[in-house]
N, C-alpha and C positions, 0 to 999 in steps of 0.2 A: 283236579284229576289225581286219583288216586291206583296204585300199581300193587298187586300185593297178592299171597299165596291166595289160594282156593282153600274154604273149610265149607265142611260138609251143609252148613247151612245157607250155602250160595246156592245147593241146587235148584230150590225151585225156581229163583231169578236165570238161574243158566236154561235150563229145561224149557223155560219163557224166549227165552232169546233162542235154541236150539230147535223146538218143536217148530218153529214158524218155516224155520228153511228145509227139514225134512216134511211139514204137511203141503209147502205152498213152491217148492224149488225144487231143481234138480241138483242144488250146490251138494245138498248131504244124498246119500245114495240109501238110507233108509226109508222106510214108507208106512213106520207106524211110531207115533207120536212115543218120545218116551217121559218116564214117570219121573219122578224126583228120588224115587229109591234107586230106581237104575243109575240116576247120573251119580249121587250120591258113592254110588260101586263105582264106578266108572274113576271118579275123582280118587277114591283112593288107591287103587289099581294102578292109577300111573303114579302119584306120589308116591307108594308103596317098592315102587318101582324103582326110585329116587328121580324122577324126572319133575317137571318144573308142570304145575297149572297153574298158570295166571289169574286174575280179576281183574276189570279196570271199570271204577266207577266216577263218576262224577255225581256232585252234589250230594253224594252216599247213595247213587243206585248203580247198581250193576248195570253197565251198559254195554258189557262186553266180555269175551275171556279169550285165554292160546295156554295151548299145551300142547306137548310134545309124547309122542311113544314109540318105543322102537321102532324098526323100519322090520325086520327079521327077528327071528327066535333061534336060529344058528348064532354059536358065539363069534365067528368072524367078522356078522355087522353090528358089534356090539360099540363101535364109534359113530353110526351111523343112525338119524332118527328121523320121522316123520313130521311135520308140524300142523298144527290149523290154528286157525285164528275165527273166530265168530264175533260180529256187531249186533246190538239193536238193528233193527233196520234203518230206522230213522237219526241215526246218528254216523252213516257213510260221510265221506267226505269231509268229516270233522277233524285226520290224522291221528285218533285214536289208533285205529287199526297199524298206524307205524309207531307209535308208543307203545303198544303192546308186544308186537316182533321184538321189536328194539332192545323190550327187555328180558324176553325169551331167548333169544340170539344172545346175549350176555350170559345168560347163565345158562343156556349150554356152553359156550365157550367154555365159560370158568370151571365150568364141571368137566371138559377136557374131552369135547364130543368133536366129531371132526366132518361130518356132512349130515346137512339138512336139507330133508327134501321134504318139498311141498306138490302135493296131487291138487289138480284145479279141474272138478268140472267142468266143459266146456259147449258153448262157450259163457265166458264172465271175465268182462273187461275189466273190472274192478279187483279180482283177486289178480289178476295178472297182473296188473300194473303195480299193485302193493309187493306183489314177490318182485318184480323186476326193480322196482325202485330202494327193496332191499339188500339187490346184488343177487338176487335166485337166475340162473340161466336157465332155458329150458332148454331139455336134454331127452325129452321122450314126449309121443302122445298114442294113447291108444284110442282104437277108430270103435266107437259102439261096443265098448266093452260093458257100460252097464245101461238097463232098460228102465226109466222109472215115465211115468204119465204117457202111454202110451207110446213111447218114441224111445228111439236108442240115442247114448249118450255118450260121445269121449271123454277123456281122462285124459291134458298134461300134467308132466312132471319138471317140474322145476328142482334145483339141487342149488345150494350153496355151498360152498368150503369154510369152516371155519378153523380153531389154530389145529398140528397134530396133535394126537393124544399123550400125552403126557407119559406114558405109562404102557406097555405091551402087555403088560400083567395084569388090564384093567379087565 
């Protein structure tokens, strides 16, 4: 298993792994499959950002990624960031998906970020447990805030604390 940035040529392994849960789930809340230019933008937008996109392959394929982006565009939550995390499908239950946190939660740390929250479609027993088992409490859930196949959908939020920010000036 391999852990390592995001370059623009992982999009279309990502976009493989992403389009499945917005054509076939309510996990992502989009509803039209995206391209490999979009994710491409997408990637560098948050690295651009200086935030962290993961990879995590095994046997050198992509089987997975996490990346983070602000939480707000006011500078007051600018310690504060959103996260996801995305599997193959067929590779749940491997603990990939807590080696990839593992090492996203690290470098935000190290980059001096100080709460991470994670939104979980619901319901999905499997994202919960991974935030929970990361130390994420949940701390909100909104009732039918989004509408995707037919059917309205909740939204928890989970939040972790990591160290304070280093820095007021940041």
């Amino acid at each position: 298993m391999t852990i390592r940035d995001a370059v623009a040529d992982d999009a279309p392994a990502i976009v493989a792994i992403y389009n499945h849960y917005v054509l076939t789930t309510s996990i992502s809340f989009e509803e039209q499959a995206v391209t490999a230019a979009e994710m491409q933008q997408r990637i560098a937008d948050v690295q651009r950002g200086g935030l962290p996109w993961l990879v995590l392959e095994t046997d050198g394929v992509l089987v997975g990624y996490a990346y983070a982006t602000k939480w707000r565009v006011r500078h007051a939550y600018r310690f504060s960031v959103e996260s996801s995390v995305y599997l193959a499908p067929d590779t749940a239950g491997k603990g990939l998906g807590t080696a990839l946190y593992q090492q996203l939660l690290a470098r935000l740390t190290a980059s001096g970020y100080h709460l991470v929250i994670g939104g979980v479609a619901l319901p999905n027993a499997a994202s919960v447990a991974l935030h929970e088992k990361m130390g994420f409490e949940k701390v909100a859930q909104f009732r039918q805030v989004g509408f995707k196949f037919g059917r309205w959908i909740d939204v928890g939020y989970w939040e972790k604390s990591l160290a304070a920010p280093t820095s007021a000036t940041n």
